[in-house]
C-alpha positions in Angstrom: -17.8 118.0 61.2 -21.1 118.2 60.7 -24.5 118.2 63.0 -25.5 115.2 61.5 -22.0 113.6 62.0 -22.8 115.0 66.0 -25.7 113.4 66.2 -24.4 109.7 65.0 -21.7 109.9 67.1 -24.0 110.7 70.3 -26.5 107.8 68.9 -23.3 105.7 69.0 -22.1 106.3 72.6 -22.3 104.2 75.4 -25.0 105.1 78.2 -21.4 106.2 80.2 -19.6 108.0 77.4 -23.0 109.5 76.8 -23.7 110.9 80.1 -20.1 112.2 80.7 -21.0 113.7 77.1 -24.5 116.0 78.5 -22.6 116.9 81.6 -20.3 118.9 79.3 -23.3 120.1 76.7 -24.8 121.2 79.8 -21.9 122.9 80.9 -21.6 124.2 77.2 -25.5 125.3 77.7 -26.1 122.9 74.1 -29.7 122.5 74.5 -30.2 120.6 71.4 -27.6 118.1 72.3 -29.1 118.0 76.3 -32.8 117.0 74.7 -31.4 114.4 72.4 -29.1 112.8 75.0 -32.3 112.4 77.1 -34.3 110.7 74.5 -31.7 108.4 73.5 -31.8 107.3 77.3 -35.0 107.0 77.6 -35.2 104.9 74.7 -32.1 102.5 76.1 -34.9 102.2 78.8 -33.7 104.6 81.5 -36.3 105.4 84.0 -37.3 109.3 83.6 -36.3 109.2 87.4 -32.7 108.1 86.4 -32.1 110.3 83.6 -33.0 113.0 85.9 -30.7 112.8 88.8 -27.9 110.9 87.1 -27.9 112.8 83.2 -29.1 116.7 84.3 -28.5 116.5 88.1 -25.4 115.3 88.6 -24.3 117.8 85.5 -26.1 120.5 86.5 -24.0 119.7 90.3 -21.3 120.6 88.7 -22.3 123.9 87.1 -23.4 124.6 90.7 -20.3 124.5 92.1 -18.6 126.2 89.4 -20.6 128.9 89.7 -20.5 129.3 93.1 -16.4 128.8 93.3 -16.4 131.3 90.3 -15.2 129.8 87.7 -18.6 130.3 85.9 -20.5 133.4 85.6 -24.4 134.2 85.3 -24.6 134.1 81.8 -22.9 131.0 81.5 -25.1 129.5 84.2 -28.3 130.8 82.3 -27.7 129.1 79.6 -26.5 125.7 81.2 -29.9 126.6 83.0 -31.8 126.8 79.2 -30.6 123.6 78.0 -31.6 121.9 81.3 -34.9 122.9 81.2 -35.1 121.3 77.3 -34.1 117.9 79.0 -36.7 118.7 82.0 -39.7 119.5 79.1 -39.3 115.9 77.8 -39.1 114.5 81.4 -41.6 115.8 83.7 -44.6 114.5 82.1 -43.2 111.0 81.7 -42.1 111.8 85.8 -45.4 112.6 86.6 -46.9 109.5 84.5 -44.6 107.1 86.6 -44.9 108.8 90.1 -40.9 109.6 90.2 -40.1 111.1 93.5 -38.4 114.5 93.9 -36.4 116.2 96.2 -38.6 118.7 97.0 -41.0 121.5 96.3 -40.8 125.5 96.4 -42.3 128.6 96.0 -40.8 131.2 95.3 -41.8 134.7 94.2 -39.9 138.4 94.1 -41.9 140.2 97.0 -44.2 143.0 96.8 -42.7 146.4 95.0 -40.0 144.7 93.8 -40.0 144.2 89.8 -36.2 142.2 89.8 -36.7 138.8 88.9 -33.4 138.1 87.4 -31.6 135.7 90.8 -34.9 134.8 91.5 -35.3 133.0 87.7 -31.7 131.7 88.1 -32.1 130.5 91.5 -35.8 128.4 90.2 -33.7 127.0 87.4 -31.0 125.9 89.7 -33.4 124.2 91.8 -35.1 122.6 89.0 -31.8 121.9 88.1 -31.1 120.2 91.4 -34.7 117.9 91.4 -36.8 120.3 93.1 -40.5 120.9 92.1 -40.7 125.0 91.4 -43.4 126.7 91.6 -42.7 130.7 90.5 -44.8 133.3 91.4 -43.2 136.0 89.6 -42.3 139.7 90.6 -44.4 142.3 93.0 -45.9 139.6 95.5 -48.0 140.4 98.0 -49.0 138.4 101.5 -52.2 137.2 100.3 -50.2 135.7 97.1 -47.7 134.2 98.9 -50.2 132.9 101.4 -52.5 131.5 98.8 -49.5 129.5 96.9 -48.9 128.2 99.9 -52.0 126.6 100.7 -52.9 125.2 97.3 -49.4 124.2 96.9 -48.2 122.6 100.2 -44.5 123.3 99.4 -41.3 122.3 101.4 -39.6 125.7 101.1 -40.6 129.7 100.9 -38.1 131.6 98.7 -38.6 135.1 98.6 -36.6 137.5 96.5 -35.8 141.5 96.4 -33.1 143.7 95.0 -34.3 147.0 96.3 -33.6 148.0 100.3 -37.1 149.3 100.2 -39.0 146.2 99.5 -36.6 143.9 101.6 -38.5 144.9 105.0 -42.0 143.0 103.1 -40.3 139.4 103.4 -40.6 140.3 107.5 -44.5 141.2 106.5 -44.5 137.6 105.0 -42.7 136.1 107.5 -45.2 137.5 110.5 -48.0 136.7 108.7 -47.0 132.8 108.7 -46.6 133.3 112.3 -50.0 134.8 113.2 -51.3 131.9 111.0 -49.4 129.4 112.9 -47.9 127.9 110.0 -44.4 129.0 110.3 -42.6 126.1 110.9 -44.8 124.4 108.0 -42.2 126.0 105.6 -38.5 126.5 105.3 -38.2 130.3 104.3 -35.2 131.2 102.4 -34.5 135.0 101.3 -32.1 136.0 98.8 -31.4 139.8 96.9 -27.9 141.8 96.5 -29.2 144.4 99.4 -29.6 141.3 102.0 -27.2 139.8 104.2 -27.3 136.5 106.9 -27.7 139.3 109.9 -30.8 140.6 108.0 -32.2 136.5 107.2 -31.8 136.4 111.1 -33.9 139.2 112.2 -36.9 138.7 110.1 -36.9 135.3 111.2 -36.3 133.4 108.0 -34.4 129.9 108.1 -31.6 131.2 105.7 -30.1 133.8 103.5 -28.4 132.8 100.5 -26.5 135.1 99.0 -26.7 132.9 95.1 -28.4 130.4 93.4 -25.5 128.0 94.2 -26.0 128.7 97.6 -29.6 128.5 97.5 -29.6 125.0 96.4 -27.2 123.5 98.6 -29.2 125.0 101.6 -32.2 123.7 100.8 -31.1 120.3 99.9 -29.6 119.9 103.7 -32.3 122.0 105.2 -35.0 119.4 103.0 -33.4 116.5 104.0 -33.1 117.3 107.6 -36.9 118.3 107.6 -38.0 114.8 106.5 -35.6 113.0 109.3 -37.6 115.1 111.8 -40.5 113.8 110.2 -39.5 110.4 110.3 -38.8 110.4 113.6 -41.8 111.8 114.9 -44.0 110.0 112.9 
């Protein structure tokens, strides 16, 4: 069969044939297939919003759980990743032109020494994957970087990365920093790196350790979400 026969046949679906269709190119990390299944809906007069959360979130959900029950591997998960960002480039201008809401936003960065920025990309595609605004600071962060991101940012989450046991100790550097500021609790810090562990999260005083990107995004969907009830209720 050829491309062109792919592409009629895609055309030719129904919005729910069609969907059930980019959940499996996105599991199949088909880019191609991901940004033409997004135009399509938005041209069957989808809201960008809706071809977010129900077309690339809802499939990307499922590469998250694959990948975290081990079925998938990181590879796989990059390139489910790739094609998801090809549906995101044609959608986040028209979500910004229309005001879509979104789950969230984070910052996240590998901290200061630390030049690994593998988990870290995967666990920013993830989220992106998952709704959330990202904001990536790259590798070898220092305080003042994280601190400045912060500011001019004003994200929901902190998510700090490192792969080396020598550089692990700066995300306590960060950490203490936010507290002298006083803005700790403005931010939920998550930490995340092969040498770290949830004993380690605890003692530098960061909200969570998540030990994947699968991980990652389920904990900062529930930790989100419980952040704006507070908020609601105190408002």
């Amino acid at each position: 069969m050829s491309d062109q026969d792919d592409e009629i046949i895609l055309s030719e679906l129904s919005d729910e044939d069609l969907v059930a269709q980019m959940y499996d190119d996105l599991y199949d990390g088909m880019k191609e297939e991901i940004e033409e299944g997004v135009n399509i809906l938005i041209a069957r007069g989808w809201t960008p919003y809706r071809v977010l959360t129900e077309a690339l979130v809802g499939g990307m959900t499922i590469v998250g759980h694959d990948f975290r029950d081990g079925i998938l591997f990181v590879p796989e998960v990059l390139l489910a990743a790739n094609a998801m960002k090809g549906g995101m480039f044609i959608l986040k201008p028209l979500l910004i032109a229309t005001g879509a809401p979104r789950v969230g936003k984070m910052v996240i960065g590998t901290v200061k020494g630390d030049i690994h920025d593998i988990g870290k990309n995967l666990v920013g595609m993830m989220m992106e994957g998952a709704g959330f605004e990202v904001i990536d600071l790259g590798i070898n962060n220092s305080v003042e970087s994280y601190m400045g991101a912060l500011e001019s940012e004003q994200p929901d989450i902190l998510g700090m990365s490192a792969l080396l046991t020598t550089t692990m100790p700066y995300m306590k550097v960060v950490i203490d920093t936010l507290v002298e500021k006083g803005v700790r609790d403005d931010y939920i810090v998550l930490v995340g790196g092969a040498p770290l562990n949830e004993e380690f999260g605890r003692a530098i005083g960061a909200d969570a350790y998540c030990r994947d990107a699968a991980v990652a995004v389920e904990t900062a969907k529930t930790l989100v979400a419980r952040k704006h009830n507070q908020g609601a209720v105190h408002a």
